[in-house]
C-alpha positions in Angstrom: 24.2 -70.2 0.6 21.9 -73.1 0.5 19.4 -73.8 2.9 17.2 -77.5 4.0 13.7 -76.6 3.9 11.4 -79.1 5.9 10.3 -80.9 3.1 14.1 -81.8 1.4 14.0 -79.4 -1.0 17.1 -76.8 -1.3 16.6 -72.9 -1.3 18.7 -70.3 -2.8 16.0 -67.5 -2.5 17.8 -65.6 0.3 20.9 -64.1 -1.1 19.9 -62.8 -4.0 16.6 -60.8 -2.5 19.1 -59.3 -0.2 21.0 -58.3 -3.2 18.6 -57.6 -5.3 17.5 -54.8 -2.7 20.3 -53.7 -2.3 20.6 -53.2 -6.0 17.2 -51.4 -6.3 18.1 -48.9 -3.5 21.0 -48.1 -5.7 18.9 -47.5 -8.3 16.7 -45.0 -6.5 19.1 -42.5 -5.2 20.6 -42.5 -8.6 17.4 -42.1 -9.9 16.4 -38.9 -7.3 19.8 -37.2 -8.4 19.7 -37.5 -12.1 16.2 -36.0 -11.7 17.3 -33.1 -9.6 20.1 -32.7 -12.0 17.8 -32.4 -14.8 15.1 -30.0 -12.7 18.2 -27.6 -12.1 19.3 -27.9 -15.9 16.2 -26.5 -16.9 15.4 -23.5 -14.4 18.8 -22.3 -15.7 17.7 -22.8 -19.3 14.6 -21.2 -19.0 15.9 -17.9 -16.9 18.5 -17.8 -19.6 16.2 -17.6 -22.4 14.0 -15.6 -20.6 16.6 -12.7 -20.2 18.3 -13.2 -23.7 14.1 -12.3 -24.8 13.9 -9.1 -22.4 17.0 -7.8 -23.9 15.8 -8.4 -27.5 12.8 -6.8 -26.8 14.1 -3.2 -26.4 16.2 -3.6 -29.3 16.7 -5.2 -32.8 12.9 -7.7 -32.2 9.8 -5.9 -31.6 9.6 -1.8 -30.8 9.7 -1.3 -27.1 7.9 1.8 -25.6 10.4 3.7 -23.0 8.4 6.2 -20.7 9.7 8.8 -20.2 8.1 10.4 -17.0 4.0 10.1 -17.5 3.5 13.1 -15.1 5.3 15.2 -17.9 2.7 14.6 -20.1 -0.2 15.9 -18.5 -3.3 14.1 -17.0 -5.3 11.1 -18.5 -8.1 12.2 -21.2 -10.1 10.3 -23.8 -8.4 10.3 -27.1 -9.0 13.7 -28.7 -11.1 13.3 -32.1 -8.9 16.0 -33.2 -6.2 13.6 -33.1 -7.8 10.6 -34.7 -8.5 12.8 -37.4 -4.8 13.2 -38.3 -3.8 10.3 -38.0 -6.1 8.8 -40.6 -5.8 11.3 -43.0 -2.0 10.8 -42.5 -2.6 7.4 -43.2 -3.9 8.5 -46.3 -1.3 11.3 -47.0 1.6 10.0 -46.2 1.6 6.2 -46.1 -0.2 5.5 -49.1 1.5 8.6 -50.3 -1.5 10.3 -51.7 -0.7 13.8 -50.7 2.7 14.8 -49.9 1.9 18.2 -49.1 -0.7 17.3 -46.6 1.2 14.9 -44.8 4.0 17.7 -44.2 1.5 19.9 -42.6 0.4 16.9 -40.7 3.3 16.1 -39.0 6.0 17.5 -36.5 9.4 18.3 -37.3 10.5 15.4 -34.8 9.4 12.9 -37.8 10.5 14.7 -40.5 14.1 14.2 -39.8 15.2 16.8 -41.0 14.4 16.9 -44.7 13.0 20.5 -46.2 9.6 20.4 -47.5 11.1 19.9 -50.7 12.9 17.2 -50.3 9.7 15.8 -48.7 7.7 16.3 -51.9 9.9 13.5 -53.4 8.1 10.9 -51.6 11.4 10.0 -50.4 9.9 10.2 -46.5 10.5 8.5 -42.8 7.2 7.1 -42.9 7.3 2.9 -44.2 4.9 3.2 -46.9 2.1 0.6 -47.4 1.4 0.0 -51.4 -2.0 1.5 -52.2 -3.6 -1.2 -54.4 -3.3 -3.2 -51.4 -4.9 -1.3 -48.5 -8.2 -2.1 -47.6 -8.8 -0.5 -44.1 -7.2 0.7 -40.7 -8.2 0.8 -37.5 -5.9 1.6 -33.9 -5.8 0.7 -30.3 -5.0 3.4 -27.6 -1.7 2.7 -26.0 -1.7 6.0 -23.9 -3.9 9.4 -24.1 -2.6 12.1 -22.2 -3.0 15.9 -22.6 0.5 16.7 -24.2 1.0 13.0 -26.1 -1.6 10.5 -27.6 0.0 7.1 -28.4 -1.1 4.7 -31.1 -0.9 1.4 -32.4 -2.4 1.4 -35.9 -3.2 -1.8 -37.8 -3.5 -2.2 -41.7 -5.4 -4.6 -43.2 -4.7 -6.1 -46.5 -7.3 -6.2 -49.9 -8.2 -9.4 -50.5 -5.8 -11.4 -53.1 -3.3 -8.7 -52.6 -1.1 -11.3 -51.1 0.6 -8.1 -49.3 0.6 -8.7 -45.3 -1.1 -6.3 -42.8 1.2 -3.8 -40.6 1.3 -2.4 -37.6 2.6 1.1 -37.0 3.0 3.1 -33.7 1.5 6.7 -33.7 2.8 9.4 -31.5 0.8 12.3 -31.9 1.3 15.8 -29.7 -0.7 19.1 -29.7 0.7 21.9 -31.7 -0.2 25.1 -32.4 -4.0 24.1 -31.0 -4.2 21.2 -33.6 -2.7 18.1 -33.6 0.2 16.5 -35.5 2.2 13.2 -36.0 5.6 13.4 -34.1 6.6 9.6 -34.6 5.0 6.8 -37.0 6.8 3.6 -37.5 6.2 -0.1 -38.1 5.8 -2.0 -34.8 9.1 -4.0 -36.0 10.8 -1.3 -36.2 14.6 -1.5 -35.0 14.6 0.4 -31.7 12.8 2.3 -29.3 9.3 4.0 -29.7 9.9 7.6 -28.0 7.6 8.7 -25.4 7.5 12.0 -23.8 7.1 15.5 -25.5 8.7 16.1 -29.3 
């Protein structure tokens, strides 16, 4: 609608600022739901891929430790230096494969799987072996240390130029006989559980 200002001149400006906000307020509410759309979109995407990774986690990605009852395994202690000794000279022993015959005596029939001693002595073993040119050193974290289970995670490190890539391994070790032995020794990507409790 036109209008007669004072001075002559004709004006238009009313009509379309009235729609013009009304336009804009349209805008807004569509604007206020598409973002509410999109805030629900990805709280659903993000729970989802959060529970697709916790069931991957205990099985075919990395090894998940299960506890099995800590009370079963006796009290808290430091880690025995019995049991740091075994596991390096199992390192040694078994996964550079140095000495069969050692590693047999170092470990528990729960890793063995199985096999007789002789079949052992082929070198044909549970134990992921870790080429010997290409070792450099080892060292380990404590995971758990308990009087009837000590639990390990043992890192590799490559030689220099040996273009071979460092592992991890979980130990289990457990007292046996007063000394103590490997029960469970695995690469950290291991398909499945590592066991915890007494083998």
């Amino acid at each position: 609608m036109r209008t007669r200002s004072s001075d002559g001149l004709h004006s238009s400006a009313v009509k379309p600022v009235a729609i013009a906000r009304d336009h804009s307020h349209g805008l807004r509410r569509l604007f206020i739901a598409v973002s509410w759309l999109t805030l629900i979109a990805g709280v659903v995407v993000y729970l989802s891929v959060r529970s697709d990774s916790s069931s991957h986690a205990s099985g075919g990605g990395p090894a998940a430790v299960i506890n099995q009852g800590d009370a079963n395994l006796g009290a808290k202690i430091p880690v025995p230096p019995a049991a740091l000794h075994t596991v390096k000279s199992f390192i040694d022993d078994a996964v550079l494969r140095k000495d069969l015959a050692a590693a047999w005596d170092e470990s528990a029939p729960a890793l063995r799987g199985g096999l007789t001693r002789a079949q052992w002595m082929t070198g044909t073993i549970p134990v992921a072996q870790f080429p010997p040119s290409a070792f450099a050193k080892a060292s380990y974290k404590v995971v758990s240390s308990r009087q009837k289970q000590v639990m390990l995670l043992i890192f590799i490190f490559p030689a220099k130029g040996s273009n071979v890539p460092g592992w991890d391994y979980y130990a289990k070790l457990v007292p046996r006989d007063g000394r103590w032995v490997v029960s469970y020794f695995q690469t950290k990507g291991h398909a499945g559980p590592v066991p915890s409790g007494e083998s």
